[in-house]
Backbone as a chain_set.jsonl record, in Angstrom:
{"seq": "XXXXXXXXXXXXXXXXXXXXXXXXXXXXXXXXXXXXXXXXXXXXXXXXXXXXXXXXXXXXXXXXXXXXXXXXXXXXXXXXXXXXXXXXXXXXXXXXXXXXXXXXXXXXXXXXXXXXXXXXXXXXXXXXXXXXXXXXXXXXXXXXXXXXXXXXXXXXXXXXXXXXXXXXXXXXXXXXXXXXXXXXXXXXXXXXXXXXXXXXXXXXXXXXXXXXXX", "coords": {"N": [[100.437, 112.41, 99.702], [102.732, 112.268, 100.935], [105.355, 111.401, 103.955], [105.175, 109.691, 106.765], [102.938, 109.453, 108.758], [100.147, 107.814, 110.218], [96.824, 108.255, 108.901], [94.569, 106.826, 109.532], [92.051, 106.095, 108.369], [89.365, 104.609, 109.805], [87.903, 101.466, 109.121], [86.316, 100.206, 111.036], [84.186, 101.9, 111.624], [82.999, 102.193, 108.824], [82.143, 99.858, 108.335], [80.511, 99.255, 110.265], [78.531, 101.332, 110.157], [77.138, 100.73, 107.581], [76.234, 98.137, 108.087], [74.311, 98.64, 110.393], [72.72, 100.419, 109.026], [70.686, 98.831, 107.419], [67.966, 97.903, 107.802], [64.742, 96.367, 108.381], [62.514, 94.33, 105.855], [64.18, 95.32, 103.55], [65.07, 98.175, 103.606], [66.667, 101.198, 103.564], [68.396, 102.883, 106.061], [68.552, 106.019, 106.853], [70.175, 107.573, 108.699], [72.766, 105.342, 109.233], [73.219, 105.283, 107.29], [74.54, 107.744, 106.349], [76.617, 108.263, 108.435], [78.271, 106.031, 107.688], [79.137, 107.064, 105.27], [80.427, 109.073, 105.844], [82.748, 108.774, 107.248], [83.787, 107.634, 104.433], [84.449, 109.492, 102.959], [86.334, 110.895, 103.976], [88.29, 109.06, 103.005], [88.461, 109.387, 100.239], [89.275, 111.648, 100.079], [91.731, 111.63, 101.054], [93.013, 110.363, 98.997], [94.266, 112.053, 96.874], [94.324, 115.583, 95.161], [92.02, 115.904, 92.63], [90.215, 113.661, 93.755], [89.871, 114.873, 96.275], [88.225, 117.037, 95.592], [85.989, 115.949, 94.43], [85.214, 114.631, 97.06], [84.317, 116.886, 98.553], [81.991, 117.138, 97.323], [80.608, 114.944, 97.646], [80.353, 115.588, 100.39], [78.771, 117.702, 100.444], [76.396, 116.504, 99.55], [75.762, 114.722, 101.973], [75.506, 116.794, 103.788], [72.947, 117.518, 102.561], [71.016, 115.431, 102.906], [71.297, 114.844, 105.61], [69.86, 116.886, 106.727], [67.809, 116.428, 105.82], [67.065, 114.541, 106.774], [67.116, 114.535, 109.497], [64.58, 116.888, 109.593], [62.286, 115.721, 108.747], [59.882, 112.835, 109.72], [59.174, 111.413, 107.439], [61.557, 110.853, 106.121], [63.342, 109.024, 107.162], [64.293, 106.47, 105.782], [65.971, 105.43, 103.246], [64.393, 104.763, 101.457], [61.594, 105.646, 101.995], [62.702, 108.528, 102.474], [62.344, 108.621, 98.962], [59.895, 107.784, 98.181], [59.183, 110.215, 99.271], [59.224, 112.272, 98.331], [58.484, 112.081, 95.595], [56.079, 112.168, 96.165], [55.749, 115.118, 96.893], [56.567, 115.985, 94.343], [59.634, 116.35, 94.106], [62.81, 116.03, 93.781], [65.789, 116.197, 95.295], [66.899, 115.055, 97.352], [66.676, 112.229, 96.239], [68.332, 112.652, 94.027], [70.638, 112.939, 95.719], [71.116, 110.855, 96.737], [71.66, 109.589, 94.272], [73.883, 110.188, 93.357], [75.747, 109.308, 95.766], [75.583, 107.309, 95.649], [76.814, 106.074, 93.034], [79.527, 106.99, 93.758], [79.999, 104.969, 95.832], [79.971, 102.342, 94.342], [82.328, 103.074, 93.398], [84.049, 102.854, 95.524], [83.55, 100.191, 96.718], [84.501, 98.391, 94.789], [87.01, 99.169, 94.207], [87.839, 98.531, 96.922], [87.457, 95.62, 97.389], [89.191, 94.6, 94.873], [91.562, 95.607, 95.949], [91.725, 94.234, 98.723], [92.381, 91.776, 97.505], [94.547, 91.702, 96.277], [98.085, 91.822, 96.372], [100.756, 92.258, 98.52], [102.33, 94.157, 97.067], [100.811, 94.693, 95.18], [100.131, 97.572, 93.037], [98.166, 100.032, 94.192], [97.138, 102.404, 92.878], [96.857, 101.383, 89.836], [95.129, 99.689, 90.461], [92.678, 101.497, 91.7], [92.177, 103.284, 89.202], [91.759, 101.48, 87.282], [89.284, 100.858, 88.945], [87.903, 103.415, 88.859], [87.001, 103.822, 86.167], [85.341, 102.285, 85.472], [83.717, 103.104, 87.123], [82.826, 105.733, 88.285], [84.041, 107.392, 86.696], [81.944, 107.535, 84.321], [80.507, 109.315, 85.073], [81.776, 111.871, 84.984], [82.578, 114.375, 83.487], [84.992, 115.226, 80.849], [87.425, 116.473, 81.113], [87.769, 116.158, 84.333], [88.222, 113.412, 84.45], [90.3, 112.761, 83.312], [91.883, 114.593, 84.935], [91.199, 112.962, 87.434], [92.868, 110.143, 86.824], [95.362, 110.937, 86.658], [95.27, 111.642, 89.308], [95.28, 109.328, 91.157], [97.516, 108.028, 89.79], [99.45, 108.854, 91.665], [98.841, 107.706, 94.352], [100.226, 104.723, 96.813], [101.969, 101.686, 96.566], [100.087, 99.108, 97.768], [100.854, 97.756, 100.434], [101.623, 99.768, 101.614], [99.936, 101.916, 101.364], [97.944, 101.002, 103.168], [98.863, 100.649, 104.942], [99.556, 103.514, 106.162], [97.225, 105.107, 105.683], [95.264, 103.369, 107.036], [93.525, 102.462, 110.374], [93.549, 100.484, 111.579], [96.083, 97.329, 111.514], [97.387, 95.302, 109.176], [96.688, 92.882, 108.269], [93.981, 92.858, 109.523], [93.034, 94.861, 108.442], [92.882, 93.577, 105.725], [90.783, 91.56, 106.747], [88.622, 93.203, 107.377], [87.967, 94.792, 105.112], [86.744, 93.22, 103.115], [84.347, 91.987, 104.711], [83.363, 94.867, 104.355], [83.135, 95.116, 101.989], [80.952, 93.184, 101.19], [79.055, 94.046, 102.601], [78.728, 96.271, 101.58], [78.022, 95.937, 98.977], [75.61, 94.414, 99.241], [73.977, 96.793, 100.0], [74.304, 98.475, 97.737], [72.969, 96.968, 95.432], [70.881, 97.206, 97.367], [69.543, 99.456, 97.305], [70.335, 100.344, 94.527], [67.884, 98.914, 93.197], [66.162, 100.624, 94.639], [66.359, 103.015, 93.18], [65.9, 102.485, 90.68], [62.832, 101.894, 90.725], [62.188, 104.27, 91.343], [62.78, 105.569, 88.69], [65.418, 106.547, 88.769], [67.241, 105.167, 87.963], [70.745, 103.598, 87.681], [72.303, 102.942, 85.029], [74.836, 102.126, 84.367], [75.665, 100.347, 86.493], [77.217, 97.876, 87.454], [78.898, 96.246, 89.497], [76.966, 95.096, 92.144], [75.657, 93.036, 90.439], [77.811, 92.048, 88.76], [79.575, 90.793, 90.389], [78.616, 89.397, 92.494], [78.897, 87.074, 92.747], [80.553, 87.047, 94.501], [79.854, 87.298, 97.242]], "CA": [[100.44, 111.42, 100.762], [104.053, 112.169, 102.092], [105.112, 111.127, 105.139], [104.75, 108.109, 107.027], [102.109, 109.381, 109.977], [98.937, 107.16, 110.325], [95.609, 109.094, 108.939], [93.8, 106.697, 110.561], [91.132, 106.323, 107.962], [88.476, 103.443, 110.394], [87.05, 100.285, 108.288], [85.003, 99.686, 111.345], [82.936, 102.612, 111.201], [82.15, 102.246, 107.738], [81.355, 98.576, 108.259], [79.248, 99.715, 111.358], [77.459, 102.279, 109.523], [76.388, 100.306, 106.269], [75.85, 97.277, 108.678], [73.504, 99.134, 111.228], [71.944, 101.006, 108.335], [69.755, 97.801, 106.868], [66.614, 97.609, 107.995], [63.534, 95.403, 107.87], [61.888, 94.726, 104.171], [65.35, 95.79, 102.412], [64.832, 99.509, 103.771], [67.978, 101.377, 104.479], [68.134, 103.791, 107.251], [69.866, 107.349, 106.811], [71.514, 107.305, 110.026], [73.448, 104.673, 109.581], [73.98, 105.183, 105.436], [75.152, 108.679, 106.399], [77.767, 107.623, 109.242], [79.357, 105.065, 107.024], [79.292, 108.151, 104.288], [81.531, 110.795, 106.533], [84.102, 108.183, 107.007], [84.492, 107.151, 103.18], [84.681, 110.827, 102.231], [87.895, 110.879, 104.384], [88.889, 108.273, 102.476], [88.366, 110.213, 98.937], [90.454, 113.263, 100.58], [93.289, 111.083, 101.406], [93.536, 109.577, 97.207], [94.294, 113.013, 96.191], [93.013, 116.879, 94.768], [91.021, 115.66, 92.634], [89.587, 112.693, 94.658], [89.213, 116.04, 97.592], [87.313, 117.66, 95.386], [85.391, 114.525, 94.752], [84.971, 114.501, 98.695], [83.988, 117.627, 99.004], [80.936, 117.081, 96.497], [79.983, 113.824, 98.278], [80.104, 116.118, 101.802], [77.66, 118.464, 100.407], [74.784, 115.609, 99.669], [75.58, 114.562, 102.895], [74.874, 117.526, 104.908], [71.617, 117.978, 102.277], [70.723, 113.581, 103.561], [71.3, 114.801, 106.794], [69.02, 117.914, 107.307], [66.054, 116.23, 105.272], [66.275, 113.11, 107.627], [66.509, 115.676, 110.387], [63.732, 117.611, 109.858], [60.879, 115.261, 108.663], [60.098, 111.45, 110.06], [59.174, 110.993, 106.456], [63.031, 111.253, 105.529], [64.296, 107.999, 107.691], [64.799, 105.698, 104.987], [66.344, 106.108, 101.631], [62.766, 104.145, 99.988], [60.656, 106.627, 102.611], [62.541, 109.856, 101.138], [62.269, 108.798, 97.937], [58.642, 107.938, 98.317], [57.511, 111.607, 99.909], [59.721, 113.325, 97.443], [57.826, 111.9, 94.842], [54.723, 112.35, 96.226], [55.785, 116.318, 96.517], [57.659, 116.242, 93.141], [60.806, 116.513, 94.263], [63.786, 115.333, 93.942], [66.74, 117.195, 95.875], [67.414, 114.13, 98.3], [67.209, 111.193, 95.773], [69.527, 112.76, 93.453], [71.628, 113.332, 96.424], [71.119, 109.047, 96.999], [71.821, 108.78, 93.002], [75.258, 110.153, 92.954], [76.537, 108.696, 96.564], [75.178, 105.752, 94.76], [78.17, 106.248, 92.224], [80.426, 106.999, 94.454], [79.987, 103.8, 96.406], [80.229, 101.427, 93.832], [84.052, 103.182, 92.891], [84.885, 102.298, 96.646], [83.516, 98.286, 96.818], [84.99, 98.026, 93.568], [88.585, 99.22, 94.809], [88.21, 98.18, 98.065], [87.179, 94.281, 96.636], [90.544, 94.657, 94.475], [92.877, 96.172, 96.774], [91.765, 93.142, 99.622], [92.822, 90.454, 96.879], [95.918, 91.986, 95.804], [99.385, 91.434, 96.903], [101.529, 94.061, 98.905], [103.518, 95.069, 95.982], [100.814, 95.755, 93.698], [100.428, 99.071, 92.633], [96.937, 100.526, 93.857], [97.065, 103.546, 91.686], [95.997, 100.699, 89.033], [93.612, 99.208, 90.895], [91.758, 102.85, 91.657], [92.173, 103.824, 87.629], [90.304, 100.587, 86.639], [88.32, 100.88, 89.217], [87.411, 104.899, 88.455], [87.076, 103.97, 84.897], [84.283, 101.551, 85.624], [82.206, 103.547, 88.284], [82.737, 107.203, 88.292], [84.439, 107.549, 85.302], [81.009, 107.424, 83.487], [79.316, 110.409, 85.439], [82.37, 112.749, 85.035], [83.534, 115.194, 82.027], [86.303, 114.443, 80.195], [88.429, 116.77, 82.154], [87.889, 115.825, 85.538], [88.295, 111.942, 84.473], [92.075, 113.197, 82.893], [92.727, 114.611, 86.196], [91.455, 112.004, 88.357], [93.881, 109.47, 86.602], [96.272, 111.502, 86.979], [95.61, 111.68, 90.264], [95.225, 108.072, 91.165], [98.949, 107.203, 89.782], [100.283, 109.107, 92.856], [98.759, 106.419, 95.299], [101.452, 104.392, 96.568], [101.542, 100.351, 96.51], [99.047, 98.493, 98.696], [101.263, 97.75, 101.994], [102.224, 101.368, 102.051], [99.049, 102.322, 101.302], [97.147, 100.314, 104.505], [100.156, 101.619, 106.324], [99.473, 105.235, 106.059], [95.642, 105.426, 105.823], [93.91, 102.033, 107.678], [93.712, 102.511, 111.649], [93.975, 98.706, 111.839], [96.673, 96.43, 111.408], [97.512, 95.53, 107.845], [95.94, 91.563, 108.325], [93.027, 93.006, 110.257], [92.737, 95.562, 107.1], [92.319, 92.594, 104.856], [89.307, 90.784, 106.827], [87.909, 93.898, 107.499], [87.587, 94.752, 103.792], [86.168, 91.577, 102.895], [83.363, 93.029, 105.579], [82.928, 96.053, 104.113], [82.738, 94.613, 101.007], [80.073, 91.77, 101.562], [78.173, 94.661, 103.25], [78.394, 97.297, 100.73], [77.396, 94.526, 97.817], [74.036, 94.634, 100.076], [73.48, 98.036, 100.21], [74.535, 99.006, 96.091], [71.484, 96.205, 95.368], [69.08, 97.591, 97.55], [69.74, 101.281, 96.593], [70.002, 100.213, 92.969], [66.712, 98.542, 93.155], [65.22, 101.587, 95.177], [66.716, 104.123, 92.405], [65.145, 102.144, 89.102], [61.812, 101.893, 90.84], [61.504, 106.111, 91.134], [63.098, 106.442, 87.482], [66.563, 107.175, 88.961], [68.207, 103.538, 88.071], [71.754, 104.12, 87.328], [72.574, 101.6, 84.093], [76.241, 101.782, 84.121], [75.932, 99.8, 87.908], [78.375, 96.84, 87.176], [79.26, 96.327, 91.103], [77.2, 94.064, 92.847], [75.768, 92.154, 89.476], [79.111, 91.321, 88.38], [80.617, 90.46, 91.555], [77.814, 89.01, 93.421], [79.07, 85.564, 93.42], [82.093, 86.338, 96.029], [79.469, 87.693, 98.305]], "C": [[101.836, 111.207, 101.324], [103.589, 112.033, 103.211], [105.079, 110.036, 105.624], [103.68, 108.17, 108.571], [100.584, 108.621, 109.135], [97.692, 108.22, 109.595], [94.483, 108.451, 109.259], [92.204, 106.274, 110.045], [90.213, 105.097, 108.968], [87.503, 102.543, 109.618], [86.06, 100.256, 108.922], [84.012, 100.575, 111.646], [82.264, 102.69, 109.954], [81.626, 101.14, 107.873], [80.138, 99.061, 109.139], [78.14, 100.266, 110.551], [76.605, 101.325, 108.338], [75.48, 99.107, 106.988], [74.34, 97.408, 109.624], [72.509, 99.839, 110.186], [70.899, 99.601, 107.551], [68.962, 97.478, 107.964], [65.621, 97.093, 107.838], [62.934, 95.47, 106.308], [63.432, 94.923, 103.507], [65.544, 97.015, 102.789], [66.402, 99.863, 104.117], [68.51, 102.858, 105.001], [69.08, 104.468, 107.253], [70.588, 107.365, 107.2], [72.969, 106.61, 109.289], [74.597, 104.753, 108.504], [75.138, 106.697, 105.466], [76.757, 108.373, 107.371], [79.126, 106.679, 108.331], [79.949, 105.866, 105.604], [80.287, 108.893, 105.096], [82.524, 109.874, 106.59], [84.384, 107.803, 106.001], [84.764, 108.736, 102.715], [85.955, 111.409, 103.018], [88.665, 110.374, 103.808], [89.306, 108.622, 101.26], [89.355, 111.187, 99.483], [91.553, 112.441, 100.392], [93.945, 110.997, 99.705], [94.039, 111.528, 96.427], [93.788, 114.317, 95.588], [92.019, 116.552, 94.249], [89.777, 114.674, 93.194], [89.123, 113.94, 95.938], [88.449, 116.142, 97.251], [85.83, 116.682, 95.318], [84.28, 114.286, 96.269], [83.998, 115.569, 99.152], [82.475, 118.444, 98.673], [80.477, 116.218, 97.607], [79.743, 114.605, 99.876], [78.662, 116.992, 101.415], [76.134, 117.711, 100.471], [74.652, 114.998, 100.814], [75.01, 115.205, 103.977], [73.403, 117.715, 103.822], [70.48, 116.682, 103.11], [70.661, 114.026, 104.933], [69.891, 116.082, 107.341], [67.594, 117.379, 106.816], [66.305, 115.369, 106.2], [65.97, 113.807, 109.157], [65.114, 115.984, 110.59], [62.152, 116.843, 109.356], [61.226, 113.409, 109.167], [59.657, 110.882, 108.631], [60.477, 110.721, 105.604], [63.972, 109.784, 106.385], [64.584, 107.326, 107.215], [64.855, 106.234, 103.646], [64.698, 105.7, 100.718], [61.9, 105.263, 100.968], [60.946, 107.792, 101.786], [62.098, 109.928, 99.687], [60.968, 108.92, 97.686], [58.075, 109.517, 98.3], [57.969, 112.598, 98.731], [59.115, 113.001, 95.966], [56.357, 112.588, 94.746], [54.654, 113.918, 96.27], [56.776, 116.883, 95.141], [59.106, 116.937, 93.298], [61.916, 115.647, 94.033], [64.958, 115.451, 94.626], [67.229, 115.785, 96.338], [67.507, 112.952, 97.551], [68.286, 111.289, 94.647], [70.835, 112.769, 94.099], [72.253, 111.223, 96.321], [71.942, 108.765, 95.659], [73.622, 108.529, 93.086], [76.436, 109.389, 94.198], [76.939, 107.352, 96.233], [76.832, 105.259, 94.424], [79.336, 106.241, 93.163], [80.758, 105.588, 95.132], [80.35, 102.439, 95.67], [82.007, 101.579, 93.677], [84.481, 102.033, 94.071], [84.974, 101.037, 97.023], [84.47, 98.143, 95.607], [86.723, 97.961, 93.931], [88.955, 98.521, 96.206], [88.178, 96.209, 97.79], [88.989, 94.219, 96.307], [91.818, 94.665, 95.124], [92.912, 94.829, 98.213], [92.776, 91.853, 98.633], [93.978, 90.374, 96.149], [96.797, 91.572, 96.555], [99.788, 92.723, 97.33], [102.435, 94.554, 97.96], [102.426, 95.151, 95.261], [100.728, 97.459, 93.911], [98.45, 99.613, 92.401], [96.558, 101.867, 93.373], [96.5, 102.756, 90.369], [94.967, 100.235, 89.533], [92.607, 100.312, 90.87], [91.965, 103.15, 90.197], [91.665, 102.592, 87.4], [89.418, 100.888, 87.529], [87.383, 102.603, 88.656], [87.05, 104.458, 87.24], [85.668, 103.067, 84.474], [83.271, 101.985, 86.147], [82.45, 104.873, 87.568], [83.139, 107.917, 86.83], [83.025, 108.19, 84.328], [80.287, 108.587, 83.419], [80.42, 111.843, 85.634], [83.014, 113.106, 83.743], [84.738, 114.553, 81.843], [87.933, 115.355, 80.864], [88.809, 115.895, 83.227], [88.287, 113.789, 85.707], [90.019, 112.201, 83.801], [92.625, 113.528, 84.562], [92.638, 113.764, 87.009], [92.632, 110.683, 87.637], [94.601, 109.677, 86.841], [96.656, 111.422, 88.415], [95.697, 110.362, 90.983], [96.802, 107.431, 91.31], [99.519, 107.882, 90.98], [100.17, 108.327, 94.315], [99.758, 105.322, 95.585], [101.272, 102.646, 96.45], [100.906, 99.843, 97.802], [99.465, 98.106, 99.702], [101.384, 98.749, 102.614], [100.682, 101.712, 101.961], [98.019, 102.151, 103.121], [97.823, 100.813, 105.014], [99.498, 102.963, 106.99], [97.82, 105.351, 106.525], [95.106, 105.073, 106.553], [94.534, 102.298, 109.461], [94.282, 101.066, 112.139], [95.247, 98.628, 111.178], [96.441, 95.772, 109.915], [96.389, 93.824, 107.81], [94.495, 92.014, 108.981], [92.708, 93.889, 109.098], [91.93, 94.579, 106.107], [90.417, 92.177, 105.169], [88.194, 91.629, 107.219], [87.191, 94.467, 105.978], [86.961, 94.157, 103.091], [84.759, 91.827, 103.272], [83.015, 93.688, 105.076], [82.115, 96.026, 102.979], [81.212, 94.347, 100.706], [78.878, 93.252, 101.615], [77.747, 95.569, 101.821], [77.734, 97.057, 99.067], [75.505, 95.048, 97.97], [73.465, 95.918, 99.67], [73.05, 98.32, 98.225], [73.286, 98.289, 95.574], [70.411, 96.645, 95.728], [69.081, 99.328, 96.598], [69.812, 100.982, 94.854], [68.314, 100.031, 92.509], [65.567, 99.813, 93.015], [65.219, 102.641, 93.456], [65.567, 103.889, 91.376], [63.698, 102.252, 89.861], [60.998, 103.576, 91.347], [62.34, 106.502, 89.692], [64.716, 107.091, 87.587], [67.437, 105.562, 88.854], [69.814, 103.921, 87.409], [72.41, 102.335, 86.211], [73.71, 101.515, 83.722], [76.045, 101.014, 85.664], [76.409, 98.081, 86.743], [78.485, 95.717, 88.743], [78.472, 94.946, 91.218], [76.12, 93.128, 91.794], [76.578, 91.622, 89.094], [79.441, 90.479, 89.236], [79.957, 89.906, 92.889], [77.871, 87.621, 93.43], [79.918, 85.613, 94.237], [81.562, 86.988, 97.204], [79.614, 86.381, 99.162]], "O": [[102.141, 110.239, 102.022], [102.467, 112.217, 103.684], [104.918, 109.141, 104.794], [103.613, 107.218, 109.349], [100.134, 108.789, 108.001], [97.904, 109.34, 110.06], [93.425, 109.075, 109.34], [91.28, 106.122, 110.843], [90.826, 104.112, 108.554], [86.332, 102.903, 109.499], [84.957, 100.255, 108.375], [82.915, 100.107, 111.951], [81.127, 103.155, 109.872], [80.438, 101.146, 107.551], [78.992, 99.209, 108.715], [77.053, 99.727, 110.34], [75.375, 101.334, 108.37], [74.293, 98.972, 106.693], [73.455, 96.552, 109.609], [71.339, 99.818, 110.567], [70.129, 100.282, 106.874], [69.338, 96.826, 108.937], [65.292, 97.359, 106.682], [62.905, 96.52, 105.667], [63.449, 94.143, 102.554], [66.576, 97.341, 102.204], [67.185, 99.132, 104.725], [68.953, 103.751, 104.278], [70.229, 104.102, 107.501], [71.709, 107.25, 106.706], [73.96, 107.236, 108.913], [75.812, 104.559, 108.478], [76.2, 106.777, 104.849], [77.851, 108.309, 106.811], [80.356, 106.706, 108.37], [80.926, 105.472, 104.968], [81.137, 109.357, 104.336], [83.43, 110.179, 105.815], [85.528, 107.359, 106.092], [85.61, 108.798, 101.823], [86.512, 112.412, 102.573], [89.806, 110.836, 103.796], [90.455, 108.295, 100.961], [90.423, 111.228, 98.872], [92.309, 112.672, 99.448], [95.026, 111.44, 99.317], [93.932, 111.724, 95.217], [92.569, 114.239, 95.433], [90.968, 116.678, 94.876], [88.585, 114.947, 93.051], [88.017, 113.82, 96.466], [87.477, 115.693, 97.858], [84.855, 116.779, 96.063], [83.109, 113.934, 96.411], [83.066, 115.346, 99.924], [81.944, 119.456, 99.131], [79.932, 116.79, 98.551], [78.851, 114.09, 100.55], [77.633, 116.883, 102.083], [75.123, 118.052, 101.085], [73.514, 114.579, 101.024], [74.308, 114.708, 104.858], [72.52, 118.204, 104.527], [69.445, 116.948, 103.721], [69.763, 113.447, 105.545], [69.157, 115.902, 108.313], [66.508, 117.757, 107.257], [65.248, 115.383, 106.831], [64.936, 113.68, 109.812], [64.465, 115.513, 111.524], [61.067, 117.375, 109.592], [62.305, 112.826, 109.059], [59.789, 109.658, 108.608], [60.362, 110.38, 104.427], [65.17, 109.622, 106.153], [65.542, 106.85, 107.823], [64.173, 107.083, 103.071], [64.157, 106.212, 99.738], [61.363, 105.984, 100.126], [60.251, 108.222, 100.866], [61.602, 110.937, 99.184], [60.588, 109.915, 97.069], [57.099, 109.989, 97.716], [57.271, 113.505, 98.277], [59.371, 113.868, 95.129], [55.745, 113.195, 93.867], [53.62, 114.354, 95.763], [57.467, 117.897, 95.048], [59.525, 117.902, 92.66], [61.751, 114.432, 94.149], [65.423, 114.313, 94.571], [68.077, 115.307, 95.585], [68.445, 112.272, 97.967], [69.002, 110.341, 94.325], [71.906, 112.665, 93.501], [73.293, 110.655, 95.99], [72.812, 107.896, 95.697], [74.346, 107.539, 92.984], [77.565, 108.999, 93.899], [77.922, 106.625, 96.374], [77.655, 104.567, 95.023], [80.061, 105.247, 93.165], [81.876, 105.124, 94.906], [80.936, 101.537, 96.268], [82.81, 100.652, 93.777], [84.97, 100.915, 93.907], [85.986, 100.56, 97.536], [85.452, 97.482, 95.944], [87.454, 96.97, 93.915], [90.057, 98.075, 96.525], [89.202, 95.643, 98.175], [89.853, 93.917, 97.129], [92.821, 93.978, 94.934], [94.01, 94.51, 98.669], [93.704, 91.202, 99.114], [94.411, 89.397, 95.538], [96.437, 90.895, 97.518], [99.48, 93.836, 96.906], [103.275, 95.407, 98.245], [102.727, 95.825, 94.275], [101.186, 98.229, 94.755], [97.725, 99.641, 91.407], [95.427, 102.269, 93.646], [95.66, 103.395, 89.735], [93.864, 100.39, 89.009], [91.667, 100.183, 90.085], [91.063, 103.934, 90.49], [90.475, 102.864, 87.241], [88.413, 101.321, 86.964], [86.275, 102.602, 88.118], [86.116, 105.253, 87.142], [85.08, 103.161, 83.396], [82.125, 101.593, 85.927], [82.265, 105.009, 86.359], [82.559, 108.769, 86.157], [83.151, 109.242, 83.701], [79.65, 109.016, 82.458], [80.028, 112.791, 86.313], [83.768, 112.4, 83.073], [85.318, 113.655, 82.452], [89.082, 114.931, 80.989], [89.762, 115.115, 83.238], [88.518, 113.134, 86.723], [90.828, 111.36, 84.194], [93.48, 112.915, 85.201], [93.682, 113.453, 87.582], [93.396, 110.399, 88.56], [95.171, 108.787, 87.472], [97.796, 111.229, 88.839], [96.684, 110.505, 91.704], [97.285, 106.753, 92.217], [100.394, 107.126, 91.404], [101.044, 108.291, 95.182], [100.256, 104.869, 94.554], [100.105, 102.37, 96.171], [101.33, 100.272, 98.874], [98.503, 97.9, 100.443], [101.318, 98.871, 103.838], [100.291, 101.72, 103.128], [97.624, 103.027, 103.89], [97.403, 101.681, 105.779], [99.081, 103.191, 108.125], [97.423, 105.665, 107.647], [94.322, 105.829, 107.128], [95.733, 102.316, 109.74], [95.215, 100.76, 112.881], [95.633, 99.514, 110.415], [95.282, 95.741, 109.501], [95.307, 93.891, 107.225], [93.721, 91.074, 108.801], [91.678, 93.409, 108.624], [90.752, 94.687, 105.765], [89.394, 92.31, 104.497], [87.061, 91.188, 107.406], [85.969, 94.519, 105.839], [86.492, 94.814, 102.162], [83.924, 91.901, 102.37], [81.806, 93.47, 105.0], [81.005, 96.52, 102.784], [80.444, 95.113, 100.123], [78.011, 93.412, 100.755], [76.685, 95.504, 101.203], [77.17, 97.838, 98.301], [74.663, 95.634, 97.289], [72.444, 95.959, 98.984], [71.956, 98.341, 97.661], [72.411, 99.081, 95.223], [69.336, 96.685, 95.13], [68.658, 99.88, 95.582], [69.121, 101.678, 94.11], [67.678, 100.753, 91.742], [64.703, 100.081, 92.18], [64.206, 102.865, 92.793], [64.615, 104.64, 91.162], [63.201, 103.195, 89.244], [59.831, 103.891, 91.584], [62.574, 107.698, 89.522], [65.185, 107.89, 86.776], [68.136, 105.077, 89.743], [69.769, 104.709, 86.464], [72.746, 101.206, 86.568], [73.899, 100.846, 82.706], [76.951, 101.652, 86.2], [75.96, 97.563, 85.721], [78.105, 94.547, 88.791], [78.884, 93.903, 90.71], [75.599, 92.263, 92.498], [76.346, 90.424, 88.933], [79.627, 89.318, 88.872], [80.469, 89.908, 94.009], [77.027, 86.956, 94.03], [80.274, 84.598, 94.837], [82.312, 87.301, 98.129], [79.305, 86.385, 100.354]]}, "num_chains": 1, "name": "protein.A"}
């Protein structure tokens, strides 16, 4: 992360996306879940190799999320796919849901943290508790050595917003907060959805813990 040019990462497309993706009943609508997915997987690139590689996993279930919602109207909501893929014994697309799952909780989790911090801390700790809580769980014992590793090279949290956030470091904050709130929403319903096809993920921490500062 040398350098001091902008990368520009956009809060308000991920807010958009998670925001626009909730749908009537609790349902929550590919489109929108995918959109707010391509801009956090920019966000994973930026934290480092192994966080790329990371990225470059989470891109693949994206383009698989994207061609099933594509190609059938049975595929527009995450509880619809999961439904038809049941009903043809499949699974391809809710495993794809399980692990974005994971992924998502790392990013409320850090992103939560990193809003309520101070500009001197040091979010290389914040991302290593947070990794150590979410992702941590669903990765070998390698790849959880290197992501720490990679983590401490993150720089402290003013520099950080600096470099990455398109916004304005105060407009960063209440946008996070946003993203947050939102992504709370989502990790709930999608948790819900998961346990009720047999895919419940029982390390989820996220928005049980932390669902009183919604």
């Amino acid at each position: 992360m040398a350098g001091d040019a902008k990368l520009d990462f956009d809060l308000e497309v991920v807010l958009r996306g998670f925001t626009e993706c909730q749908g009537n009943d609790s349902e929550l609508k590919l489109v929108g879940y995918l959109y707010a997915f391509t801009e956090l997987t920019r966000f994973f690139r930026m934290m480092g190799r192994v966080f790329g590689f990371v990225a470059n996993d989470l891109q693949s279930k994206l383009n698989i999320l994207t061609n099933l919602e594509k190609n059938s109207d049975k595929n527009r909501t995450i509880q619809s796919l999961m439904a038809h893929e049941k009903d043809i014994n499949q699974k391809t697309g809710s495993n794809c849901v399980l692990e974005l799952h994971w992924a998502l909780e790392f990013i409320g989790i850090f992103m939560e943290d990193v809003a309520s911090a101070s500009n001197e801390a040091k979010t290389s700790e914040i991302a290593a508790s947070a990794y150590k809580r979410t992702l941590a769980n669903h990765h070998n014992w390698l790849v959880q050595k290197m992501a720490i590793v990679a983590v401490y090279t993150l720089p402290r949290r003013d520099t950080l917003i600096h470099m990455m956030c398109k916004q304005d470091s105060e407009e960063v904050v209440t946008l996070l907060n946003e993203v947050v709130k939102e992504i709370k929403v989502v990790c709930q319903v999608t948790e819900t959805t998961l346990q009720e096809y047999g895919l419940g993920n029982v390390d989820s921490t996220f928005h049980m813990e932390r669902s009183q500062s919604i």
